[in-house]
N, C-alpha and C positions, 0 to 999 in steps of 0.2 A: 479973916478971910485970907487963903493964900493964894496968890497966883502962879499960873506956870508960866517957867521961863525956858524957852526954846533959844538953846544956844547956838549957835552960826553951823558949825559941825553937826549938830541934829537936826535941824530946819535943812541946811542942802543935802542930807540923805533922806529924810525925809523925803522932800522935791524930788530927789533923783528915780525914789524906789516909784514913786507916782509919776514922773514919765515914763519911765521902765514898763510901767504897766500899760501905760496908754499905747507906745508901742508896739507890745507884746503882740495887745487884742488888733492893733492893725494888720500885721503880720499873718495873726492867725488864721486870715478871712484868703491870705493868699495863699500862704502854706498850712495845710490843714494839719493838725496834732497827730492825724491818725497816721499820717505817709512817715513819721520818725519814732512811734510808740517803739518799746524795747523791753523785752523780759531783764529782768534783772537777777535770776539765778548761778549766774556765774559773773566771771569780769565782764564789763560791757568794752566792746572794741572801738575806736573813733573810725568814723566811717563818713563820706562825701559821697552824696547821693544827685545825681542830675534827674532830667527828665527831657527828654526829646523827645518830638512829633511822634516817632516810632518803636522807641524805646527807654529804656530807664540802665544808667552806666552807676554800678556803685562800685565806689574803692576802698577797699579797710586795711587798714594798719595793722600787719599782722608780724612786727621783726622778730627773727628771730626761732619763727613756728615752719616746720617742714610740713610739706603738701598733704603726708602721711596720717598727719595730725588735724588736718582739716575736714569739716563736715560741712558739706551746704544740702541742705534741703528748702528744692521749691515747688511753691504752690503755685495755683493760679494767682492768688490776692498776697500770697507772703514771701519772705527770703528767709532762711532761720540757718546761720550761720554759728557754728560751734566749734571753736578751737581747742586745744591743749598744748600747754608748754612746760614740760618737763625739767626737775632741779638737773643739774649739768653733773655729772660724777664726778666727783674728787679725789685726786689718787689720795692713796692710803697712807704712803709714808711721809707725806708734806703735810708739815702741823701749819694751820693759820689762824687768822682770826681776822672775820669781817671790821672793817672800821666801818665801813657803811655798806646796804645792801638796797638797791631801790628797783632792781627786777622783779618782775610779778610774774608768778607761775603758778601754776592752775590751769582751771578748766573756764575758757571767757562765751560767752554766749550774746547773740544779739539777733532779735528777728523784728523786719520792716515791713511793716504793711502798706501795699500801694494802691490807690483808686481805681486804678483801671487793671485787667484783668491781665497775666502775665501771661505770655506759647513758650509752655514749660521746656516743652519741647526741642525750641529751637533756644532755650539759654545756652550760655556759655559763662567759662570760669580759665582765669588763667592767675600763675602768683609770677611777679615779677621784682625779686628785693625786698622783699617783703610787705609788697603791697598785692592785697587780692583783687582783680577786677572780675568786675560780673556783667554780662551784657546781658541785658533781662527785655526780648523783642515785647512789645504791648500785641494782645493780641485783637486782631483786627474783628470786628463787628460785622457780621452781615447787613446787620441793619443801619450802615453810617450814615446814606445816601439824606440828603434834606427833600420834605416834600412839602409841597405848599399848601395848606389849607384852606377853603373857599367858608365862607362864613355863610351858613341858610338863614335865610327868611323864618 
């Protein structure tokens, strides 16, 4: 008969990956999966997403990308943000040779879906440093108002 032996290093990741999870699923009841889902066909961007009474304020990481090169398309329910960043031209008669290259260039893509309905209308987008901000107003309901229900007989 052999028995297993759970060594100290695999017992506390173990443990850890099993709080990690319990966590998670607390989290998930506050912040739901679906307000940070992301297409993954191009680079995904790092992005900070708020949410106030009246609107939702998102900021993404974009160094480096001129405005030229940016796409935002929005919905009522989504944001779908598509950048491009171009290799830099190298003059011709300068020989080198990378010792290390850790820029990423291509085409990055990321789109957020939010709960509540977006006034396409009245968005805004501004790059500052290479951060994009987006003010995304909630668009308000006719029907907000609370009414009280009488229980019949």
């Amino acid at each position: 008969m052999k028995y297993l032996i759970k060594k100290p290093d695999t017992f506390l990741n173990s443990l850890n990956e099993d709080i990690n999870a319990l966590v998670q699923k607390s989290f998930d009841n506050i912040f739901p999966e679906y307000i940070f889902q992301q297409e993954l066909k191009g680079m995904a961007m790092p992005v900070d997403v708020k949410e106030y009474d009246s609107e939702y304020c998102v900021k993404v990481e974009l160094p480096g990308i001129e405005k030229e090169n940016i796409n935002i398309d929005v919905n009522k329910s989504y944001v779908k943000i598509e950048a491009k960043r171009e290799y830099e031209k190298e003059e011709q008669d300068k020989k080198h040779k990378y010792h290390k290259s850790e820029f990423r260039y291509g085409n990055y893509s990321r789109t957020l879906y939010f709960p509540y309905e977006i006034n396409v209308e009245k968005s805004d987008a501004k790059l500052t440093k290479g951060v994009l901000e987006l003010k995304l107003p909630k668009l308000k309901s006719e029907n907000e108002e609370t009414k009280k229900l009488e229980i019949k007989d």
